[in-house]
PDB file of N, CA, C and O in Angstrom:
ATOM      1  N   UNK A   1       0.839  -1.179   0.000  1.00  0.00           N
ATOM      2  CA  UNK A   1       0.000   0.000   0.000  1.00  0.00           C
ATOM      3  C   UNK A   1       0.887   1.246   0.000  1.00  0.00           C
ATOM      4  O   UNK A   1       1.917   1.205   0.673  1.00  0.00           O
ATOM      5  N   UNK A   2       0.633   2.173  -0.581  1.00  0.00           N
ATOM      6  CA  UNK A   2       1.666   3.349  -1.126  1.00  0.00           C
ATOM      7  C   UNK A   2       0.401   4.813   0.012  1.00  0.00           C
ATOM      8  O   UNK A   2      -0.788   5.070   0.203  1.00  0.00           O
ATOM      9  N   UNK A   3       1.758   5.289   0.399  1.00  0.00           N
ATOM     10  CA  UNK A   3       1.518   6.371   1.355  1.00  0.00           C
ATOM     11  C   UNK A   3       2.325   7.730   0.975  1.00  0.00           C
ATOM     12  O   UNK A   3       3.528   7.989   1.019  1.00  0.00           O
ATOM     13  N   UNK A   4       0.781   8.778   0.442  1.00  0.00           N
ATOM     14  CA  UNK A   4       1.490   9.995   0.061  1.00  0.00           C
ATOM     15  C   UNK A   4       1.615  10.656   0.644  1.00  0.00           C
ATOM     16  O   UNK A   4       0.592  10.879   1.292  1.00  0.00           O
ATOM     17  N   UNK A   5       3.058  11.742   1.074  1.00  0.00           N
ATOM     18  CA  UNK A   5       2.855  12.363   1.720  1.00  0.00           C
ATOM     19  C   UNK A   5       3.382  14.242   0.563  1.00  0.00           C
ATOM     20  O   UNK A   5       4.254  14.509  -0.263  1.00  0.00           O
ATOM     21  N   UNK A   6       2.223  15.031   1.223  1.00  0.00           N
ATOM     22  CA  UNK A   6       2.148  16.240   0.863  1.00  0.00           C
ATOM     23  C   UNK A   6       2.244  17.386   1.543  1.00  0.00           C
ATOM     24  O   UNK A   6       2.047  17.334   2.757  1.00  0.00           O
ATOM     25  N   UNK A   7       2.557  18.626   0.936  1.00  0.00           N
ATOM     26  CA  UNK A   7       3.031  19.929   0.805  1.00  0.00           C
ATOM     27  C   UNK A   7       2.082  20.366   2.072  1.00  0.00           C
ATOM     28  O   UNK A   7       0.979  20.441   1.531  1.00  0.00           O
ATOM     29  N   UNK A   8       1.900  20.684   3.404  1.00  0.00           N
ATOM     30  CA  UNK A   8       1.179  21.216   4.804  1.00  0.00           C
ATOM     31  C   UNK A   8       0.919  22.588   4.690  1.00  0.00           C
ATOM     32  O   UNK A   8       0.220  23.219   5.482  1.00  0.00           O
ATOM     33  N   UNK A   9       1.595  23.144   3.507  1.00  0.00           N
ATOM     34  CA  UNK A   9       1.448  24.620   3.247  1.00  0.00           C
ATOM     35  C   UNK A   9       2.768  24.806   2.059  1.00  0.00           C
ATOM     36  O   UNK A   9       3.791  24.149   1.863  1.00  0.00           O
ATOM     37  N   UNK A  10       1.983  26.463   1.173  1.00  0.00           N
ATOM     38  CA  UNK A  10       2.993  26.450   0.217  1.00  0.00           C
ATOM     39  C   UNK A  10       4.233  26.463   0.966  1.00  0.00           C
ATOM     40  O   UNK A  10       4.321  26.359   2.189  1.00  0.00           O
ATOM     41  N   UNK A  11       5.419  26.631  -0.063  1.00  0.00           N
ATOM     42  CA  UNK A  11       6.699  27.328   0.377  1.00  0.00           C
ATOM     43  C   UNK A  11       7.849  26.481  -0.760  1.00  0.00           C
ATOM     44  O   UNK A  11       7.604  26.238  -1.942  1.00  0.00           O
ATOM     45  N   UNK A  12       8.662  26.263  -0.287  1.00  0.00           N
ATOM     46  CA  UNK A  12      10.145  25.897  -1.046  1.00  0.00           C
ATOM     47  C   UNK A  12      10.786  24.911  -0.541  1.00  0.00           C
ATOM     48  O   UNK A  12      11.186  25.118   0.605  1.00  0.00           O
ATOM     49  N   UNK A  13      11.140  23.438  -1.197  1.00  0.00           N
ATOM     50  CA  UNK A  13      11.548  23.130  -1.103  1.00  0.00           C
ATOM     51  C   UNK A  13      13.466  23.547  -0.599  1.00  0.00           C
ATOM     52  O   UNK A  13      14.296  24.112  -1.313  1.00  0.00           O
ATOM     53  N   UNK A  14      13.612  23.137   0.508  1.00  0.00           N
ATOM     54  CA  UNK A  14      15.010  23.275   0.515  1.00  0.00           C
ATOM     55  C   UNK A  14      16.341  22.518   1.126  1.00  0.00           C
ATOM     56  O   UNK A  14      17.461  22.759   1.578  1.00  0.00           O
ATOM     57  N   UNK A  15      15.725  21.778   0.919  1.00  0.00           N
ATOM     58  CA  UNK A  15      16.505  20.232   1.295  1.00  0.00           C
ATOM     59  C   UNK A  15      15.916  18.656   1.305  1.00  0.00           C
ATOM     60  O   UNK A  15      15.119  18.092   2.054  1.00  0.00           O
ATOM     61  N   UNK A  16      16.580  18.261   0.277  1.00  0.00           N
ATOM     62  CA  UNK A  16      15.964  16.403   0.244  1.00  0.00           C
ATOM     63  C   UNK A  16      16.463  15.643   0.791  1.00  0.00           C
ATOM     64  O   UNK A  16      17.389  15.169   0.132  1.00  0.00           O
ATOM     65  N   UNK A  17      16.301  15.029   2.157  1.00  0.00           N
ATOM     66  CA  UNK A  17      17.344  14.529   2.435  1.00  0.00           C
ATOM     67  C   UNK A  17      17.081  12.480   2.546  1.00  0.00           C
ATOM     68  O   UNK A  17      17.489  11.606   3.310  1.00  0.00           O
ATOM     69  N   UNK A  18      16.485  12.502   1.721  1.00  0.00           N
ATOM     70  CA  UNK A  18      16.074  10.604   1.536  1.00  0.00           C
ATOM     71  C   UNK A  18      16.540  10.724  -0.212  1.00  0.00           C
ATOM     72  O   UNK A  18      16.677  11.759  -0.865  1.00  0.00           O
ATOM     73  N   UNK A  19      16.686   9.530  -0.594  1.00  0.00           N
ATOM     74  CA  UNK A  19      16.644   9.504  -2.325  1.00  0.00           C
ATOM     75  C   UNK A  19      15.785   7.757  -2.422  1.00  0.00           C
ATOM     76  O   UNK A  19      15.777   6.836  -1.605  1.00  0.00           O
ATOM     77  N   UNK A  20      15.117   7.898  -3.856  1.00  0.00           N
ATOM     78  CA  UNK A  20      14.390   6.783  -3.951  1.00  0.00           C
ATOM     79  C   UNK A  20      14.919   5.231  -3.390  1.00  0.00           C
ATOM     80  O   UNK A  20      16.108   5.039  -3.648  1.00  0.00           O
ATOM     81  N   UNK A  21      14.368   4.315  -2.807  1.00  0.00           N
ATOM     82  CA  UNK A  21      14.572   2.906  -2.411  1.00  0.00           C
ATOM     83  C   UNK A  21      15.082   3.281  -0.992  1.00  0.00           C
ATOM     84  O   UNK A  21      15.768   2.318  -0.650  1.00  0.00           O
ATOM     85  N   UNK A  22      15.086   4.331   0.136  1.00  0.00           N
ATOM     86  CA  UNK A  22      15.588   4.671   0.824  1.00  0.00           C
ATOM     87  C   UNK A  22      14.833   3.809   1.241  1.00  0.00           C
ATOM     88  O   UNK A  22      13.800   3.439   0.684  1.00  0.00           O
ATOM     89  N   UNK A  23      15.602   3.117   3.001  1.00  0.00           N
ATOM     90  CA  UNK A  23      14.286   2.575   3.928  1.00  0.00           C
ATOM     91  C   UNK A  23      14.433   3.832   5.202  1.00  0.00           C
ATOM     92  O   UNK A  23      15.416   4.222   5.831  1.00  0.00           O
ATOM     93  N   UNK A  24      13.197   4.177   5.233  1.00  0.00           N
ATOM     94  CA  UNK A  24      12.585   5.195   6.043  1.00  0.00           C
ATOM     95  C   UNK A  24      11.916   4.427   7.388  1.00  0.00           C
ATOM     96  O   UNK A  24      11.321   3.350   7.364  1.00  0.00           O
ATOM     97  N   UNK A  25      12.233   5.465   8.834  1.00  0.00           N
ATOM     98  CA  UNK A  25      11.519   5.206   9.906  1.00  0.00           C
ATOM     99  C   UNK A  25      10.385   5.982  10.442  1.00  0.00           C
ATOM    100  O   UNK A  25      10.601   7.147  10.779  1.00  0.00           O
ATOM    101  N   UNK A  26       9.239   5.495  10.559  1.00  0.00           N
ATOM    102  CA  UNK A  26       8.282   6.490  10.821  1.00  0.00           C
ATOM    103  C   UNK A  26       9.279   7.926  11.919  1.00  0.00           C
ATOM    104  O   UNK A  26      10.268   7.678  12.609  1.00  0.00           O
ATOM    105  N   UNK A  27       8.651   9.275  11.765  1.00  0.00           N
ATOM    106  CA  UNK A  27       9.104  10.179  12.305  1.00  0.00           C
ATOM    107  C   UNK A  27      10.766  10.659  11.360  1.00  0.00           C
ATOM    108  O   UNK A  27      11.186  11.789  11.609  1.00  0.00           O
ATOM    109  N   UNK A  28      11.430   9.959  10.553  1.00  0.00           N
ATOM    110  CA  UNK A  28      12.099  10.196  10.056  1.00  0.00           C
ATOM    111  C   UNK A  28      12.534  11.792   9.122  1.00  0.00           C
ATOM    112  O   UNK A  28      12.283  11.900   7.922  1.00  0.00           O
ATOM    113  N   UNK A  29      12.941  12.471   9.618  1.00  0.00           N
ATOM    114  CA  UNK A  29      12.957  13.731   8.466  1.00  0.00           C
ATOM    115  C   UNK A  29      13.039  13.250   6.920  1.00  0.00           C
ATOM    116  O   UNK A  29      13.836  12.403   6.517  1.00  0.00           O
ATOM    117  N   UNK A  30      12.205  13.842   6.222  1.00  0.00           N
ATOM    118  CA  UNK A  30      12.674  13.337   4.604  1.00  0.00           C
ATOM    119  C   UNK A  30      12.840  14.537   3.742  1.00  0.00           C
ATOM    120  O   UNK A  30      13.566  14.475   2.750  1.00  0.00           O
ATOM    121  N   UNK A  31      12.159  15.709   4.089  1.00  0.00           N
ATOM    122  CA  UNK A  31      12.377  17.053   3.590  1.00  0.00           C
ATOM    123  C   UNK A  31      12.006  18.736   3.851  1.00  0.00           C
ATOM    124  O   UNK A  31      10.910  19.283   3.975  1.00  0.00           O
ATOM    125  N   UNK A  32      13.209  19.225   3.873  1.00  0.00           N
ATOM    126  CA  UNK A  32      12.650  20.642   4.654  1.00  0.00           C
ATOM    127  C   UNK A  32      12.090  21.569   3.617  1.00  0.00           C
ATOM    128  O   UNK A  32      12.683  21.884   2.585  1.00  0.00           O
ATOM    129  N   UNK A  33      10.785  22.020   4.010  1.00  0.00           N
ATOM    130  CA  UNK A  33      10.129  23.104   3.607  1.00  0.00           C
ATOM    131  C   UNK A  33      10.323  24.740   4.061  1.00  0.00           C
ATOM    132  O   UNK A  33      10.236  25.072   5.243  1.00  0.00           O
ATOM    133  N   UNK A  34      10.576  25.637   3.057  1.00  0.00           N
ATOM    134  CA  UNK A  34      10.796  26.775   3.690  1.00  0.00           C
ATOM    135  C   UNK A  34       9.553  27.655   3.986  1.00  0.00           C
ATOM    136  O   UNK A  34       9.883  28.638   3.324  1.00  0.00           O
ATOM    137  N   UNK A  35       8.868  27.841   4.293  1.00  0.00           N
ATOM    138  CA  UNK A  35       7.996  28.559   4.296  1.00  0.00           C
ATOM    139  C   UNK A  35       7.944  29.992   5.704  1.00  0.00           C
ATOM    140  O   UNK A  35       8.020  29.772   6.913  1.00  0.00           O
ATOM    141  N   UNK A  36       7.814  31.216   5.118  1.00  0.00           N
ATOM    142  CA  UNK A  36       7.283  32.273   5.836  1.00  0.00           C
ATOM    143  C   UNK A  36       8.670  32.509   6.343  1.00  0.00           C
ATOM    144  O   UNK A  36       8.632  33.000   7.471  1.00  0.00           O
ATOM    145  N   UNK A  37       9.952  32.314   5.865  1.00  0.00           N
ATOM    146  CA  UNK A  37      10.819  32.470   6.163  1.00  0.00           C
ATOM    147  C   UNK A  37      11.657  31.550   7.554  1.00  0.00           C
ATOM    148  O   UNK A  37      12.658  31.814   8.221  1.00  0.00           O
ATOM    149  N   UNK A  38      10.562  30.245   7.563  1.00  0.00           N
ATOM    150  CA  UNK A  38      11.034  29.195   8.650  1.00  0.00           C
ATOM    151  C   UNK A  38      10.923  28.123   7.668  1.00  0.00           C
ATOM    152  O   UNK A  38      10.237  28.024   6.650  1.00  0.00           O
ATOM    153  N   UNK A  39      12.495  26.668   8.701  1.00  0.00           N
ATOM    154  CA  UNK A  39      12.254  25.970   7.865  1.00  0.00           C
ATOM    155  C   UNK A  39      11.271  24.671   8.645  1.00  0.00           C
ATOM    156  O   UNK A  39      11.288  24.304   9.820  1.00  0.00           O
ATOM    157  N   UNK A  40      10.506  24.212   7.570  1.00  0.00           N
ATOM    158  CA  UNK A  40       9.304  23.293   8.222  1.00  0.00           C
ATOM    159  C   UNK A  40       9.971  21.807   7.886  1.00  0.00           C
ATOM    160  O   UNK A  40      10.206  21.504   6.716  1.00  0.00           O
ATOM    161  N   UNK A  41      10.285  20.824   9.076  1.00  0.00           N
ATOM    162  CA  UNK A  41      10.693  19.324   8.644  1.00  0.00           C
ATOM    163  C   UNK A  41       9.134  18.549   8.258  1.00  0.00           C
ATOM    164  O   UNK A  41       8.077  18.467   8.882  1.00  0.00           O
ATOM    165  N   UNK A  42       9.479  18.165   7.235  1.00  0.00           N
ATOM    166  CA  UNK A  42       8.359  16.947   7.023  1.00  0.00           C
ATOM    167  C   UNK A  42       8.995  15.593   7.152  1.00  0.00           C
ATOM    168  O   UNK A  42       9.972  15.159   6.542  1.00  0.00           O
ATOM    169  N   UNK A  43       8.116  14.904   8.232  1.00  0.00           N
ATOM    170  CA  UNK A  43       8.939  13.612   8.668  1.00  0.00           C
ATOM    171  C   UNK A  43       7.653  12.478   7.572  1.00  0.00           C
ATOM    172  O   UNK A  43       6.696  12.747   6.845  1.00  0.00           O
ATOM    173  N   UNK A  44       8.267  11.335   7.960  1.00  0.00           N
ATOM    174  CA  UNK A  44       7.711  10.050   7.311  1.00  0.00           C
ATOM    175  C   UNK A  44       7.081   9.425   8.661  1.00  0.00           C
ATOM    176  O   UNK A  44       7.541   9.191   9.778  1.00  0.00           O
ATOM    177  N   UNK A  45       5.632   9.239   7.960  1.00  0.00           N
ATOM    178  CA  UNK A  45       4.285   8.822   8.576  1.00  0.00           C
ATOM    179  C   UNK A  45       4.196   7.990   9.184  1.00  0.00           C
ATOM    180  O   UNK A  45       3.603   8.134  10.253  1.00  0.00           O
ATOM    181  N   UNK A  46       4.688   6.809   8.858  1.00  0.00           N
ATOM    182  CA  UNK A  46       5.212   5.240   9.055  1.00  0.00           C
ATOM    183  C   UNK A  46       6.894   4.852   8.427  1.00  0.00           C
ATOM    184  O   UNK A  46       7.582   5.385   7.556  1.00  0.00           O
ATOM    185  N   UNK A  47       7.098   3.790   9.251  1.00  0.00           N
ATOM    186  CA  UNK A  47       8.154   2.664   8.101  1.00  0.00           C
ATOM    187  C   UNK A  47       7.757   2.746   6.721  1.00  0.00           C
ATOM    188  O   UNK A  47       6.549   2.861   6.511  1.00  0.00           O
ATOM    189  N   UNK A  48       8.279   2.721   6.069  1.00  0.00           N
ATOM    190  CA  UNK A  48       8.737   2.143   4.495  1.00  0.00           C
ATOM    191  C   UNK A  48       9.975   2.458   3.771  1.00  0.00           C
ATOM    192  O   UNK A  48      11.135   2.482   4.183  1.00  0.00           O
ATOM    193  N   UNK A  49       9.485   2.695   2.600  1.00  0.00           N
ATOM    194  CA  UNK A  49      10.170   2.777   1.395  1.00  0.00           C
ATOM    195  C   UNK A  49      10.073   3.916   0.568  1.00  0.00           C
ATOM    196  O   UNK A  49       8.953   4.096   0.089  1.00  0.00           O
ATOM    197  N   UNK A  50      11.322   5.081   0.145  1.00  0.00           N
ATOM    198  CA  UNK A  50      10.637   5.719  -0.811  1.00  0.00           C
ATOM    199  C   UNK A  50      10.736   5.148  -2.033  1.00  0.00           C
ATOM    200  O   UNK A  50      11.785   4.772  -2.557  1.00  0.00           O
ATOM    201  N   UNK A  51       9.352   5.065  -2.612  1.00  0.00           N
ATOM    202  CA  UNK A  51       9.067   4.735  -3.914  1.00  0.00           C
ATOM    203  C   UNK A  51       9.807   5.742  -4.968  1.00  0.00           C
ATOM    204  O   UNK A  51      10.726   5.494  -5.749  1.00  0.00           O
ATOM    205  N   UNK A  52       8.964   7.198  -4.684  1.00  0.00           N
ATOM    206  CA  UNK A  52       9.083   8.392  -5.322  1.00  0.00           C
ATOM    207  C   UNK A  52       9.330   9.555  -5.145  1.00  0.00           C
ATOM    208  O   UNK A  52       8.744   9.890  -4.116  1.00  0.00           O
ATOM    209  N   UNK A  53       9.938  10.482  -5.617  1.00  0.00           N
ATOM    210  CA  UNK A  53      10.248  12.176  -4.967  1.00  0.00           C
ATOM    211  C   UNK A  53       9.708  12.681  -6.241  1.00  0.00           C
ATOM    212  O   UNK A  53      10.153  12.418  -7.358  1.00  0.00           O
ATOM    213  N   UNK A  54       8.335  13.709  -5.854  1.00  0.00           N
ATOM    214  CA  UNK A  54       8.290  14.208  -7.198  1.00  0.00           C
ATOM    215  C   UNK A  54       8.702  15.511  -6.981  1.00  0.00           C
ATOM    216  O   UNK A  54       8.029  16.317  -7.625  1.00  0.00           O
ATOM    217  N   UNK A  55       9.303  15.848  -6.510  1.00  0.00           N
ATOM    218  CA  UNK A  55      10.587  17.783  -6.197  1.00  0.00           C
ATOM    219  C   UNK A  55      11.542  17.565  -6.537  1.00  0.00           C
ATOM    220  O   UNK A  55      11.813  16.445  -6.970  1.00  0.00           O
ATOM    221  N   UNK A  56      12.221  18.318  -6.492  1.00  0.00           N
ATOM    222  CA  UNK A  56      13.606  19.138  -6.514  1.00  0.00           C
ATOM    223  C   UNK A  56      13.852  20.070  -5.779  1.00  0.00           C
ATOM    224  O   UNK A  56      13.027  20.964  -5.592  1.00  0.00           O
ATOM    225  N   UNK A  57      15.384  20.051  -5.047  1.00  0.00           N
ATOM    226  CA  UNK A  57      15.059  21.279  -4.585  1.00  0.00           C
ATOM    227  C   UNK A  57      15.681  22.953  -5.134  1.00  0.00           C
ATOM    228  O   UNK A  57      16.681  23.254  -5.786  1.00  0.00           O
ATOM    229  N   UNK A  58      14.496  23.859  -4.485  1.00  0.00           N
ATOM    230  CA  UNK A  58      14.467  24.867  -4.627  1.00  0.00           C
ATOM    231  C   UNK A  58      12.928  25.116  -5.365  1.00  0.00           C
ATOM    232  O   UNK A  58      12.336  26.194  -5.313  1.00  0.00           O
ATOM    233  N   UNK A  59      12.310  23.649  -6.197  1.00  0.00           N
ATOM    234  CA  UNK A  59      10.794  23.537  -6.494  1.00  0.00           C
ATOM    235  C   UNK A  59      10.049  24.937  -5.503  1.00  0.00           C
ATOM    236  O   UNK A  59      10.537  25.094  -4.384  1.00  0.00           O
ATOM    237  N   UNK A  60       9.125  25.713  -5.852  1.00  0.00           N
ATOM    238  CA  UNK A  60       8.345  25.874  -5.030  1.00  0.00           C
ATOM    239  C   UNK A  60       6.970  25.317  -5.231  1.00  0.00           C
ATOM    240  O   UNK A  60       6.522  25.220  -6.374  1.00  0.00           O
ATOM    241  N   UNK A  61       6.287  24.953  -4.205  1.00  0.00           N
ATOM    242  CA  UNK A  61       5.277  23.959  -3.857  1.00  0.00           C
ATOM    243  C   UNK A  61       3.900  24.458  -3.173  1.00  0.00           C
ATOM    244  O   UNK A  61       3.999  25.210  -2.203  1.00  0.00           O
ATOM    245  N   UNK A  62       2.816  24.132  -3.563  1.00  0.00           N
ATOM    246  CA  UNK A  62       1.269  24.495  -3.416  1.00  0.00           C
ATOM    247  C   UNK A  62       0.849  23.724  -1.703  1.00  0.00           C
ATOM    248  O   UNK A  62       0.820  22.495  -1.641  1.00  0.00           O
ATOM    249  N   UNK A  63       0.688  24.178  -1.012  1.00  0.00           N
ATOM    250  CA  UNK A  63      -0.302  23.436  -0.308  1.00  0.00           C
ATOM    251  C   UNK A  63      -1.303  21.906  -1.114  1.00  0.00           C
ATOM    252  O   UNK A  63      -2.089  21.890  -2.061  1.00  0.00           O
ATOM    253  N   UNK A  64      -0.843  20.905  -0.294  1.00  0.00           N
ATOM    254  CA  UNK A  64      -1.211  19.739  -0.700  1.00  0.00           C
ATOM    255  C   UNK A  64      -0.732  19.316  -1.831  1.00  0.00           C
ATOM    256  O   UNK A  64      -1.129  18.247  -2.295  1.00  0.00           O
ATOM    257  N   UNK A  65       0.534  20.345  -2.698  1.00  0.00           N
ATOM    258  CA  UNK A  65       0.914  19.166  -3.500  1.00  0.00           C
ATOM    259  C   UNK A  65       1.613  17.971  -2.853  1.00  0.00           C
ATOM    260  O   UNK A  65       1.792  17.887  -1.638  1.00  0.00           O
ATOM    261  N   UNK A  66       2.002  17.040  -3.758  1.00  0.00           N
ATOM    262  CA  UNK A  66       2.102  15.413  -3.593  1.00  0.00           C
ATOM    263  C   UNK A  66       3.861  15.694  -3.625  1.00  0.00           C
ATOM    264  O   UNK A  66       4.293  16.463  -4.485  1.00  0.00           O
ATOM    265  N   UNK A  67       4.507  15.250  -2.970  1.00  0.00           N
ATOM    266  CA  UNK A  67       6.175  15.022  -2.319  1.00  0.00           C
ATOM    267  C   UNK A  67       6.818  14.370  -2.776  1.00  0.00           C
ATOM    268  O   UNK A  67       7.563  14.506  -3.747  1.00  0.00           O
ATOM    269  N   UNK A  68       6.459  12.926  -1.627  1.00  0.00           N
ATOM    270  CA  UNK A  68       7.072  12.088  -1.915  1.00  0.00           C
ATOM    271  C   UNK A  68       5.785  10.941  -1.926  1.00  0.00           C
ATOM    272  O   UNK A  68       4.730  11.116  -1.316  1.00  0.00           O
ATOM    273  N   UNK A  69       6.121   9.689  -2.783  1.00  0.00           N
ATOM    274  CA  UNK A  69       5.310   8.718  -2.395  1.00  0.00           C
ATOM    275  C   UNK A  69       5.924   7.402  -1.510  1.00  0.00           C
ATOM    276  O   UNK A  69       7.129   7.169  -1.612  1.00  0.00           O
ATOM    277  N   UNK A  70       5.016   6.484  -0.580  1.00  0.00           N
ATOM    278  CA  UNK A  70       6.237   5.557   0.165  1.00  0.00           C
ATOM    279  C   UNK A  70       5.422   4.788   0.106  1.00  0.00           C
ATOM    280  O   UNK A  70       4.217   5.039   0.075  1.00  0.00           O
ATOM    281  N   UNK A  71       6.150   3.248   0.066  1.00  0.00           N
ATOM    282  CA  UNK A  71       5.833   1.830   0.257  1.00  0.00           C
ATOM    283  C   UNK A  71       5.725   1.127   1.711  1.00  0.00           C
ATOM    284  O   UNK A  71       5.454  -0.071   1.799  1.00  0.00           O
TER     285      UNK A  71
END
């Protein structure tokens, strides 16, 4: 079962710090968001896998766009 995780508010990507097939621990940092001039960690939900990164960084990003996807 694949678990997306998304954008909590706009802002900027500014650091990736997992790359695909990573194994991830729930609470894990996977990427910092800049927003409002702070940076926001987005951790991983559960254990898995990243499947997918659909950013880059410096991307800037919509509220609820789609991140990363995980296994």
């Amino acid at each position: 079962m694949s678990v997306e995780i998304s954008a909590p508010m706009p802002g900027s990507i500014v650091g990736i710090l997992v790359k695909v097939g990573d194994e991830v621990k729930e609470n894990d940092e996977l990427i910092t968001l800049e927003a409002m001039k702070m940076e926001n960690p987005i951790f991983a939900p559960s254990d898995g896998m990243v499947k997918e990164i659909r950013v880059k960084e410096k991307d800037s990003v919509e509220a609820g766009q789609l991140l990363i996807v995980m296994e």
